[in-house]
C-alpha positions as CSV (number, residue, x, y, z in Angstrom):
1,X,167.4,133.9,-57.1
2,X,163.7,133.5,-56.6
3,X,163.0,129.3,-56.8
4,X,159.4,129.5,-59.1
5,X,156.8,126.2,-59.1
6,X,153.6,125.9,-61.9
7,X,150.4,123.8,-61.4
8,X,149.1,124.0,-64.7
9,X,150.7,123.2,-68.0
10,X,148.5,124.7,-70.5
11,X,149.1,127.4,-73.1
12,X,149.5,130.1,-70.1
13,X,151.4,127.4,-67.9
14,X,153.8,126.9,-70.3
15,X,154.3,130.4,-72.0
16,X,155.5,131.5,-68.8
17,X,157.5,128.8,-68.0
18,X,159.5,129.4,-71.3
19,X,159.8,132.9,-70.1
20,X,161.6,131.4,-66.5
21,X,163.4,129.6,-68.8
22,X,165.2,131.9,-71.0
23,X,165.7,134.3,-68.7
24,X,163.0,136.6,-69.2
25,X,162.0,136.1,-65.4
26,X,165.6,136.1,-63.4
27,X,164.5,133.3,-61.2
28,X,164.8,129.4,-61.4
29,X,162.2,127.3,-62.7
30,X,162.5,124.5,-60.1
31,X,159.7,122.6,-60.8
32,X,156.0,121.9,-62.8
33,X,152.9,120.1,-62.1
34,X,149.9,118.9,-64.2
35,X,147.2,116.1,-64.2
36,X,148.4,115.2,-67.6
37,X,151.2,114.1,-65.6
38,X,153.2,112.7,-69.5
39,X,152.5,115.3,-71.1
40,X,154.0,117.9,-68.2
41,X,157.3,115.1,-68.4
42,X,157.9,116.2,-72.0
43,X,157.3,119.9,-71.3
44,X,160.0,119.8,-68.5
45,X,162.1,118.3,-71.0
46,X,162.1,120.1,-73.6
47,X,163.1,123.6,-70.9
48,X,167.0,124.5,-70.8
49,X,166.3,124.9,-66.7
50,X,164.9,120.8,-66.6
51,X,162.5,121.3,-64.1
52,X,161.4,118.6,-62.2
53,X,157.3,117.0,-62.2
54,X,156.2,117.1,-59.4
55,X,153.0,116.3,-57.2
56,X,151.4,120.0,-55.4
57,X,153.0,119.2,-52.2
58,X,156.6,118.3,-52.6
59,X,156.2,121.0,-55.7
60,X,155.5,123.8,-52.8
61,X,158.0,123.0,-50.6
62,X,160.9,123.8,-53.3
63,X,159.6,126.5,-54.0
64,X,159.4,130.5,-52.7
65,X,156.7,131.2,-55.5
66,X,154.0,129.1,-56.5
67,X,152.0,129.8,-59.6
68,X,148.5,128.8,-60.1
69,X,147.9,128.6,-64.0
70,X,145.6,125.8,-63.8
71,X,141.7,126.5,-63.1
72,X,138.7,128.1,-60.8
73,X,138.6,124.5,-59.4
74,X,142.2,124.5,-58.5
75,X,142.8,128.0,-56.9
76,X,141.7,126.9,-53.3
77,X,144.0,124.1,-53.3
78,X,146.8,125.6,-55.1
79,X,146.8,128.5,-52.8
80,X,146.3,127.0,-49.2
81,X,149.3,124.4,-50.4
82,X,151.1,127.1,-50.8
83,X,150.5,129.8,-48.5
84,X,150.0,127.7,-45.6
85,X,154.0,126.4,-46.2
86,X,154.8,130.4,-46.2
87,X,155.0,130.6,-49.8
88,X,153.4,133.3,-51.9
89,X,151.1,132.4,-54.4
90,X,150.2,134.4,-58.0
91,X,146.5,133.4,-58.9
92,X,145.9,133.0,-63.1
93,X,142.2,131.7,-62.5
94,X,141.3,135.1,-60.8
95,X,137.6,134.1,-61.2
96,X,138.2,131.4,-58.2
97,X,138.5,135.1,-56.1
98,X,134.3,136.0,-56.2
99,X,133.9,133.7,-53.8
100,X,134.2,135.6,-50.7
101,X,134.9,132.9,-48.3
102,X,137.6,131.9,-50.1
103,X,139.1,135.2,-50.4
104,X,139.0,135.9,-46.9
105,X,140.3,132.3,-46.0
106,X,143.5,133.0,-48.3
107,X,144.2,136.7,-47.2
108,X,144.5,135.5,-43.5
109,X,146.5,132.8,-44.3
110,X,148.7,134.9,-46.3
111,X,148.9,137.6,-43.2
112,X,149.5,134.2,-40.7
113,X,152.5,133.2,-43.0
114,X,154.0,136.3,-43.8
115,X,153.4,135.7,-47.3
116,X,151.7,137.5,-50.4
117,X,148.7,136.7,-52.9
118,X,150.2,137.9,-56.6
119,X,147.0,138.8,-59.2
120,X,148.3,139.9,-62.9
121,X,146.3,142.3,-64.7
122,X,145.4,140.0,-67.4
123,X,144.5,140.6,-71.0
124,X,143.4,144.1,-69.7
125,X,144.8,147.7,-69.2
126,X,144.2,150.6,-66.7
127,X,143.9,148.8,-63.6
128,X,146.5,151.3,-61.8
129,X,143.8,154.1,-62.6
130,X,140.9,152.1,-61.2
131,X,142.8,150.9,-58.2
132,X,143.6,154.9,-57.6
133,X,140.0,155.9,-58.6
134,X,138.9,153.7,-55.6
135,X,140.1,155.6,-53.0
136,X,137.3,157.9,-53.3
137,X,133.4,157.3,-55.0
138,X,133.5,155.1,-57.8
139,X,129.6,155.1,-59.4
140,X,130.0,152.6,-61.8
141,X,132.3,150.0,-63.5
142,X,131.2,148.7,-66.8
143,X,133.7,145.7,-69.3
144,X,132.1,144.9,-72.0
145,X,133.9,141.8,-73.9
146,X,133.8,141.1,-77.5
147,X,135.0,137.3,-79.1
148,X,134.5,135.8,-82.1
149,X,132.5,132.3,-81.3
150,X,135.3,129.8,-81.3
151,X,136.2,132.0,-78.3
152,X,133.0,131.5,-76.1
153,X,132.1,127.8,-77.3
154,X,132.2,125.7,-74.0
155,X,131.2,128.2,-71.7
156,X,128.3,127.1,-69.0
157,X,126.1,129.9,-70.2
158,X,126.1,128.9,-74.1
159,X,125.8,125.3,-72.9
160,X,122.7,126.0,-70.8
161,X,121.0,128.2,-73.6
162,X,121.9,126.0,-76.2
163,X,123.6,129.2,-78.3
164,X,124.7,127.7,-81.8
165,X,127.4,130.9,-81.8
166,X,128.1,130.0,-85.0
167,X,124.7,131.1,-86.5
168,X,125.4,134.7,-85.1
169,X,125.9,136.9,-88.3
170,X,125.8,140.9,-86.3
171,X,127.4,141.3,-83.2
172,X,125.0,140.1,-80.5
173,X,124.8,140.9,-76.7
174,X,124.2,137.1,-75.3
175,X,125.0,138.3,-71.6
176,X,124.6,141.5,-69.7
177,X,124.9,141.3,-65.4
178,X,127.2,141.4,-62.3
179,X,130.7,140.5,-62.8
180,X,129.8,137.4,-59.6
181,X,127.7,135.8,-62.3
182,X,129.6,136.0,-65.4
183,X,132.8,134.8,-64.0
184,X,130.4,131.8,-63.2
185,X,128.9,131.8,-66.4
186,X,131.8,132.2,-68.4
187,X,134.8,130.5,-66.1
188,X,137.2,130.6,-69.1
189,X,136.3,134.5,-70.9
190,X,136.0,136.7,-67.7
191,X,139.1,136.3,-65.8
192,X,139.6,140.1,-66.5
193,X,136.5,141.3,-64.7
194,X,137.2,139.5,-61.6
195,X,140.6,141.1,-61.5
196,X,138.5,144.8,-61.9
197,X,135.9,143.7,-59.5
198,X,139.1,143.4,-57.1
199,X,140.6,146.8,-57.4
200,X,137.1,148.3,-57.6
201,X,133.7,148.1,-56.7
202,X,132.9,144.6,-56.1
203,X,131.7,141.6,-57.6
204,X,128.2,142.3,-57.4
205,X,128.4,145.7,-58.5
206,X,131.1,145.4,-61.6
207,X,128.9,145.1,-64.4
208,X,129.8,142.4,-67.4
209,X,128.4,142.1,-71.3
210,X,129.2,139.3,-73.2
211,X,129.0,140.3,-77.3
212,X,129.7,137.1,-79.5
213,X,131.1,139.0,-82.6
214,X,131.4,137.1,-86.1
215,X,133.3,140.6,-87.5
216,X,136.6,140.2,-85.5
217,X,139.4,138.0,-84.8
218,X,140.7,139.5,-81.4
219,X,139.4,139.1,-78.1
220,X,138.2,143.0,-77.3
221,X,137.8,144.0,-73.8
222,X,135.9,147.8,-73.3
223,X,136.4,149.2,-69.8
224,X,134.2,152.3,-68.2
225,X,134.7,153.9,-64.9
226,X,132.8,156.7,-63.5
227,X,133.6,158.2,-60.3
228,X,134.7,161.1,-57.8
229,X,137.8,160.8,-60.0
230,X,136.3,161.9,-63.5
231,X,135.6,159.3,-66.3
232,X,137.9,156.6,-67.5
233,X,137.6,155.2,-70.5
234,X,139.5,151.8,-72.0
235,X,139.8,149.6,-75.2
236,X,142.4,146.8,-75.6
237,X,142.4,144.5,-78.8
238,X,143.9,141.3,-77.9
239,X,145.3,138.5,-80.1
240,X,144.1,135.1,-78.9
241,X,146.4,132.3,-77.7
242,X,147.4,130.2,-80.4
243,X,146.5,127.2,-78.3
244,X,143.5,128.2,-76.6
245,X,141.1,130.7,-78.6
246,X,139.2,131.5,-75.3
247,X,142.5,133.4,-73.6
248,X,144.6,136.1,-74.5
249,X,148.2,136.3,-75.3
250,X,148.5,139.0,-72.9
251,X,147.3,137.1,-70.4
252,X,150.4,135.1,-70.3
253,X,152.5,138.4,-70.8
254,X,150.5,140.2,-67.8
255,X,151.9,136.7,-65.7
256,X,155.3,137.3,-66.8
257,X,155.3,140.5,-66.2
258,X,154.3,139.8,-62.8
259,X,156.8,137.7,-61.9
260,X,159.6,140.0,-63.1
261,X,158.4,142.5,-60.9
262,X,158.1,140.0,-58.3
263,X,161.7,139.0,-58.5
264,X,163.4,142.5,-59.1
265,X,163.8,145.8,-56.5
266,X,162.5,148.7,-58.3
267,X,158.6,148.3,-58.4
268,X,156.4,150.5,-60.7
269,X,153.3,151.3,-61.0
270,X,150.3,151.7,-58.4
């Protein structure tokens, strides 16, 4: 059974720890870790598993899976903790991955270590077709996403502007550019085109729109692909967490997911 680790007890932190815990993930949850070090103590204790608290590095050396569910800030030292002691790593705060250096530095110590570097989907679909699609000419990759405002309050970009979202009355377009400046921009909205820019064309050349819309209640993410391939189109609706507006439930489904297909034989999908 596959011994499991979480930096990061937030709303996606903990959703999949429950899932460890009730068997939803056949592995062990053997351990969790957060800088709200109390509040992480009465997490572990309320779990059937009673994982321990532990600090990152006694945290990664009890585990075979580490799972980063923290932030951008964390990934780099979440991930070289972890694949440095030979254990893989699955990366929440995929935005941490636009910085090429970074990337690179992880994937060789991954190869070094014998180890792997696990990305969820996130609270988007069709990621199998665009990871196909770019085996040949891809000429453009466009996600637009749509959030009411208590979704994108916070952000670095409305903080800069000085947006007052809640004035917006129509959907409005407050960002349009390369998915390497949104994830920036928007560090807690645009996991999901970090995760596309991956399996497709690029940071730089993934283009992102933000819409703040005062009509809906879902986080809405609007996928286009156009390549050698044909044309590939792709709407998902999502219902926000019910502790943290700016993520998606299926965010922390996409994780679990994951994880399952981490820990069993038959793999599916591209």
């Amino acid at each position: 059974m596959f011994k499991i680790g979480i930096v990061g007890a937030g709303a996606i932190g903990k959703e999949i720890a429950r899932a460890i815990d009730d068997g939803t993930v056949p592995a062990k949850l053997v351990a969790i870790w957060d800088r709200q070090v109390d509040e992480a103590r009465e997490f572990a204790a309320s779990l059937k598993q009673n994982p321990k608290v532990l600090p990152l590095e006694r945290l990664v050396r009890q585990c075979d899976i580490v799972v980063e569910a923290a932030s951008q800030a964390a990934v780099r030292e979440v991930a070289v903790a972890a694949l440095s002691n030979s254990r893989s790593v699955m990366i929440m705060s995929v935005g941490a991955l636009s910085d090429k250096q970074l990337l690179e530095e992880l994937r060789t110590l991954a190869r070094e270590n014998h180890c792997h570097i696990h990305v969820p989907s996130g609270a988007i679909g069709g990621l199998d077709a665009v990871k196909s699609a770019s085996i040949k000419r891809i000429d453009c990759v466009t996600i637009t996403t749509r959030k009411p405002a208590k979704g994108l309050k916070g952000a670095p970009f409305v903080i800069k502007n000085d947006l007052d979202l809640d004035k917006f009355t129509v959907p409005t377009e407050i960002f349009s550019g390369p998915a390497a400046v949104a994830i920036k921009e928007f560090p807690a909205n645009v996991n999901v085109a970090a995760s596309l820019s991956l399996v497709g064309v690029g940071f730089e050349k993934t283009m992102v729109k933000v819409v703040v819309d005062p009509t809906i209640s879902r986080n809405v993410h609007e996928i286009h692909v156009k390549g050698e391939f044909g044309d590939f189109h792709a709407k998902i609706e999502n219902v926000p967490s019910d502790t943290n507006p700016k993520t998606s439930f299926l965010a922390a489904l996409s994780a679990i997911a994951t994880l399952k297909q981490v820990c069993e034989p038959l793999k599916i999908g591209t």
